[in-house]
C-alpha positions in Angstrom: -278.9 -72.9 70.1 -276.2 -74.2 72.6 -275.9 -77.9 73.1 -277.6 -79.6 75.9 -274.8 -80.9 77.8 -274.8 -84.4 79.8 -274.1 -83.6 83.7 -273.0 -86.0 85.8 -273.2 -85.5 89.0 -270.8 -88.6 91.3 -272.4 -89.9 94.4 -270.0 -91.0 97.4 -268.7 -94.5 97.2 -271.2 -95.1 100.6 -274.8 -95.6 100.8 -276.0 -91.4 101.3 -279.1 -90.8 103.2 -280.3 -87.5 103.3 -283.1 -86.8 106.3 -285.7 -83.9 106.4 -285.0 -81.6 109.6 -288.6 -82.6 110.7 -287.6 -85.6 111.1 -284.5 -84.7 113.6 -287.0 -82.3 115.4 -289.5 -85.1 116.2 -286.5 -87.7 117.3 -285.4 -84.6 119.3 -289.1 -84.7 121.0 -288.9 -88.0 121.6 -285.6 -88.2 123.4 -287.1 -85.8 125.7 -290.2 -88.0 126.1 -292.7 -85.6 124.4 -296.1 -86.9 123.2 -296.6 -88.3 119.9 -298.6 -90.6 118.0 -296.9 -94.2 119.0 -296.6 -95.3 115.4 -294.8 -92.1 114.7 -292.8 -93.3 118.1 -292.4 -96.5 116.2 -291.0 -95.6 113.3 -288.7 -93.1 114.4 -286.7 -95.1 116.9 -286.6 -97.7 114.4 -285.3 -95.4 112.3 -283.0 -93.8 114.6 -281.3 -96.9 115.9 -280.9 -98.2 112.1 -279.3 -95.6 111.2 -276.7 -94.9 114.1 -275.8 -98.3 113.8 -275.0 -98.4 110.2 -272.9 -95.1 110.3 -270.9 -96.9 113.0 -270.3 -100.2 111.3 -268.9 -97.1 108.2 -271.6 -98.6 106.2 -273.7 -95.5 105.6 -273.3 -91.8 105.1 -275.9 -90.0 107.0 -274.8 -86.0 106.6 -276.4 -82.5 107.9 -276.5 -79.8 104.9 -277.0 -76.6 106.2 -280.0 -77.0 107.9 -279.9 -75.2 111.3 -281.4 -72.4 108.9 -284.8 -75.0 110.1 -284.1 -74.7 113.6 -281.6 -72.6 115.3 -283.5 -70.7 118.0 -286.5 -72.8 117.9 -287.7 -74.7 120.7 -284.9 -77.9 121.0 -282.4 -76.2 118.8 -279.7 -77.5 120.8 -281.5 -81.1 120.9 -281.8 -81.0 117.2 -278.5 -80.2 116.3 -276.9 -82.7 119.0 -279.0 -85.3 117.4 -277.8 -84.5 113.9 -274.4 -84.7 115.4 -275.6 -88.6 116.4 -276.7 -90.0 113.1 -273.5 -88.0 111.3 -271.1 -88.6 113.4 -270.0 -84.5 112.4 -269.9 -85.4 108.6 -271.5 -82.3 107.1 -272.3 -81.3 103.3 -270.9 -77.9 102.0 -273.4 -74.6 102.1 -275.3 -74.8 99.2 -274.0 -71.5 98.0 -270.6 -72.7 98.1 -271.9 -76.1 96.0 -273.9 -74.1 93.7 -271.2 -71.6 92.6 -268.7 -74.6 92.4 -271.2 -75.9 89.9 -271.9 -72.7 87.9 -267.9 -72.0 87.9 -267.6 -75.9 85.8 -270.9 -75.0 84.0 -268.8 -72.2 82.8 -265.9 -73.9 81.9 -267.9 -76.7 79.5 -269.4 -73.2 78.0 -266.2 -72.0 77.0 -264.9 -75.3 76.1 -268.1 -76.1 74.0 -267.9 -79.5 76.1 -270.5 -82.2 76.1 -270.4 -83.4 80.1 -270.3 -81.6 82.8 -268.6 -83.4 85.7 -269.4 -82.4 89.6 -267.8 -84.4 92.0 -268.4 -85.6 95.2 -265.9 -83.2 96.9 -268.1 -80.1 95.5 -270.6 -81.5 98.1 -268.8 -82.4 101.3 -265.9 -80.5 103.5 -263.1 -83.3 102.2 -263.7 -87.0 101.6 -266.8 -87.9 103.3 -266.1 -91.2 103.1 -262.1 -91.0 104.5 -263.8 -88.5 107.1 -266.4 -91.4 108.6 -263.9 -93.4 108.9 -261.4 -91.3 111.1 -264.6 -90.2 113.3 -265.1 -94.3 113.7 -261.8 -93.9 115.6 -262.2 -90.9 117.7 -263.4 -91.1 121.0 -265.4 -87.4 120.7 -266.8 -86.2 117.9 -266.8 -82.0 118.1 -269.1 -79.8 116.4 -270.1 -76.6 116.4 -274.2 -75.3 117.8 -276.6 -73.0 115.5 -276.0 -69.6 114.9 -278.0 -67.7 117.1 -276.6 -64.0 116.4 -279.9 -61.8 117.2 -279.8 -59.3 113.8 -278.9 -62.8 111.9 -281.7 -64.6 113.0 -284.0 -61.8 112.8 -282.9 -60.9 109.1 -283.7 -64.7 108.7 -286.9 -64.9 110.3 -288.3 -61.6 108.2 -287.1 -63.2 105.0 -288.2 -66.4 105.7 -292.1 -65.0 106.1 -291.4 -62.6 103.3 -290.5 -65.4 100.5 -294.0 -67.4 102.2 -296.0 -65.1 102.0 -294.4 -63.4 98.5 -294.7 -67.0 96.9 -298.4 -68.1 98.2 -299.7 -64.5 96.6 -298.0 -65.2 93.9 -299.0 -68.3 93.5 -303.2 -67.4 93.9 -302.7 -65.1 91.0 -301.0 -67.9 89.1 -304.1 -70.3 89.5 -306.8 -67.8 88.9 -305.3 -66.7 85.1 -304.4 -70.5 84.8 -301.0 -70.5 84.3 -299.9 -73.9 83.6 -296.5 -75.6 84.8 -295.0 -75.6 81.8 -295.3 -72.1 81.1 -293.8 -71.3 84.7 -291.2 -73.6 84.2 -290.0 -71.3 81.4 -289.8 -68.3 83.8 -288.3 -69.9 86.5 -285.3 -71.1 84.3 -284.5 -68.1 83.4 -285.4 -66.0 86.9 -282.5 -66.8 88.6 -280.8 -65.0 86.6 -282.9 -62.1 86.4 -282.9 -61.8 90.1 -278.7 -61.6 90.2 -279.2 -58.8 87.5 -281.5 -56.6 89.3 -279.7 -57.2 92.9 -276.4 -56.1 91.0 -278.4 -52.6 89.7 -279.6 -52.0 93.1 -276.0 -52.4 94.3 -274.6 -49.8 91.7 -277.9 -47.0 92.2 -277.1 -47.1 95.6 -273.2 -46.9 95.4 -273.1 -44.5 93.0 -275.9 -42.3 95.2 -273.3 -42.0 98.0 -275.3 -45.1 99.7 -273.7 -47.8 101.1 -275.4 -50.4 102.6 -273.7 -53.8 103.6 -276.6 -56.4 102.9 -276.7 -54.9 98.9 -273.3 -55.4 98.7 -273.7 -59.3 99.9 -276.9 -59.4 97.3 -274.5 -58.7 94.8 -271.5 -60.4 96.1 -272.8 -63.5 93.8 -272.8 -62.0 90.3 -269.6 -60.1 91.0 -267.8 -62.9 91.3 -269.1 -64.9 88.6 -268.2 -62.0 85.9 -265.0 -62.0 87.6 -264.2 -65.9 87.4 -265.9 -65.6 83.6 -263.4 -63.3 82.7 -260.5 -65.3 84.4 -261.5 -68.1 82.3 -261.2 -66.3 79.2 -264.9 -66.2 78.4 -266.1 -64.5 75.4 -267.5 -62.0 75.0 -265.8 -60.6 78.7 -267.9 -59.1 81.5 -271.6 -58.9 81.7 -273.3 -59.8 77.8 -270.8 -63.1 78.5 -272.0 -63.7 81.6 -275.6 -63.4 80.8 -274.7 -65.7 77.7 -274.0 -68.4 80.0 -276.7 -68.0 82.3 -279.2 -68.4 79.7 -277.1 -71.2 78.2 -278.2 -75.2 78.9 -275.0 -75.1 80.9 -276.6 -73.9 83.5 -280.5 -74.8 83.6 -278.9 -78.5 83.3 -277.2 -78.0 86.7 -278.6 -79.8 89.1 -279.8 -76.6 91.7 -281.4 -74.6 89.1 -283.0 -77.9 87.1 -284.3 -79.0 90.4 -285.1 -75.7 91.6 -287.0 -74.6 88.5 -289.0 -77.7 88.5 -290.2 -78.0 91.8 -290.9 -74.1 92.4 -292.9 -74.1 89.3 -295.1 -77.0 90.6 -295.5 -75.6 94.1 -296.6 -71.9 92.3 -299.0 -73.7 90.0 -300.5 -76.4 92.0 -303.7 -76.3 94.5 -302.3 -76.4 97.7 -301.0 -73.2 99.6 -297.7 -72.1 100.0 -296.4 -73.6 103.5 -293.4 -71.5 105.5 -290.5 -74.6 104.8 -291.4 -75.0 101.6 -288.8 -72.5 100.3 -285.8 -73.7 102.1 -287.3 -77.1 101.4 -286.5 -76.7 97.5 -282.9 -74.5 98.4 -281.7 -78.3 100.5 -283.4 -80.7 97.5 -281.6 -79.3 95.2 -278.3 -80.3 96.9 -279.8 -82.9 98.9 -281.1 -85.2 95.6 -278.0 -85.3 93.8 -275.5 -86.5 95.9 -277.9 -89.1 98.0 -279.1 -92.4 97.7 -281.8 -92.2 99.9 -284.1 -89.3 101.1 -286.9 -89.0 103.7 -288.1 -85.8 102.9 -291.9 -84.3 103.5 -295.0 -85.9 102.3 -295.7 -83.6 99.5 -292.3 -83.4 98.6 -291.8 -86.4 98.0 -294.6 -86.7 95.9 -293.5 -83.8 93.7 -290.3 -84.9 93.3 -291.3 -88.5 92.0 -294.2 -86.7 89.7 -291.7 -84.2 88.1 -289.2 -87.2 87.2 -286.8 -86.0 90.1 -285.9 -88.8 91.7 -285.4 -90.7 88.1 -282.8 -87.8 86.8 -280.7 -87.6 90.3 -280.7 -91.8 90.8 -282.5 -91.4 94.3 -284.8 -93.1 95.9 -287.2 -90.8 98.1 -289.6 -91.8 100.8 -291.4 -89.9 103.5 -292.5 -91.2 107.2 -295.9 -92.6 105.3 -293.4 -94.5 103.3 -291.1 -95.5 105.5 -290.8 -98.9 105.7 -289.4 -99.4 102.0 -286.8 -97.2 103.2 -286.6 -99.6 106.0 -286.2 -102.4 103.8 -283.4 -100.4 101.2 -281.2 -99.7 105.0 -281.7 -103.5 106.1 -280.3 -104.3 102.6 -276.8 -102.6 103.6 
């Protein structure tokens, strides 16, 4: 059996807080004087103001991942995303497919190498230094982003997915409760399902290609484990091509990655657990998993947040997570600052 490796995964040198989109959304609604609850009112401003004024003094990180998945062409897309820009100041984390195969690609590497630590640094998170970046945006007078994707096949491929994973995982997951399958035995199935999933995506590529089909979206499906057989291979990993591959995949070198250790964990709880499947709670797991180890802080959902503190989460990434029913020890961690 491979070695367990240690992975250590550095946070930036400035306090990181990571915010839920539903949290932008309802500062969004407030700026444009919508009703709410006046404690949710509150709290929010408080939060809001905190925060901007924290960045600005360059004593706090406050970056968007790539979460205009949440709300580009919803109602206040354009409100949302300007109020991101606010609270970051344009300081944004790398997609989390471009962090994930930076980490498979050193998870690789220590598999080769036999090594004992894996080491993922804060620049496979962010576009450059994060912290450098802060600082030069302190000096600018504007601060330039770019607005959500709103392509029409794009956001309808999206959308279609979106209600398909839902609707896929909440059937799932009744069939799961009624035969009793407990969290532990998930767990094992979801460690080892991400790879299964490349593997099939790849065969559905080749049927098709070598039927005289050709479709674009395939090809992007199995754009992913084409490359990593390729790197593999440039790395000199033994045995080459796909029985190496797979090696690795089923390896400790990658379940102890951060995405797929996080991901396993908290999509087994949410397919064995009581409550149903909500419509974010998909791409709520796909931003955790990048989200928890690079911050210090994170106001994420409710039940999130409970999960994550149940399953040992927020003890293995060195986070503290809070949610707007929790908020005011947040409050009290910023004010520390």
């Amino acid at each position: 059996m491979a070695m367990t490796p240690t992975v250590i995964c550095e946070k930036p040198s400035l306090p990181t807080l990571w915010l839920d989109t539903s949290v932008l959304i309802k500062l969004a609604k407030i700026e444009k004087g919508e009703a709410l609850q006046q404690i949710e009112i509150d709290r929010c401003k408080r939060l809001h103001d905190l925060v901007y004024r924290l960045v600005r003094e360059r004593k706090l990180l406050c970056p968007e991942s790539d979460q205009e998945e949440e709300y580009a062409a919803f109602r206040l897309d354009d409100e949302v995303h300007s109020m991101f820009a606010q609270l970051s100041l344009g300081i944004s984390m790398t997609h989390r497919q471009g962090i994930q195969d930076d980490h498979i690609f050193k998870g690789m590497e220590a598999f080769i190498k036999q090594s004992d630590t894996i080491l993922l640094p804060t620049r496979s998170y962010f576009h450059g230094d994060p912290v450098r970046r802060l600082y030069q945006a302190c000096r600018e007078r504007f601060i330039v982003t770019v607005g959500p994707l709103k392509n029409p096949e794009m956001l309808q491929r999206r959308a279609r997915a979106k209600e398909a994973i839902s609707r896929g995982w909440e059937n799932l997951r009744q069939r799961l409760v009624a035969k009793g399958q407990t969290y532990e035995e998930q767990l094992k199935l979801e460690t080892a399902g991400y790879w299964d999933g490349l593997v099939e995506l790849v065969k559905k590529f080749e049927a098709n290609l070598f039927s005289g089909r050709h479709d674009f979206w395939d090809f992007m499906g199995a754009n992913g484990p084409l490359l990593y057989r390729s790197v593999w291979n440039e790395l000199g990993g033994k045995p080459r091509d796909w029985a190496g591959v797979d090696a690795f995949f089923r390896s400790p070198c990658f379940s102890e990655l951060p995405g797929p250790y996080i991901g396993a964990r908290l999509c087994a709880a949410l397919l064995t657990g009581n409550e149903p499947i909500k419509t974010g709670d998909a791409m709520d797991v796909n931003l955790l998993q990048v989200a928890l180890p690079v911050a210090h802080y994170v106001l994420a959902d409710h039940r999130m947040m409970l999960r994550i503190n149940e399953l040992g989460l927020a003890a293995k990434c060195n986070v503290l997570v809070f949610s707007m029913q929790t908020i005011d020890g947040l409050f009290k961690e910023l004010e520390k600052i």
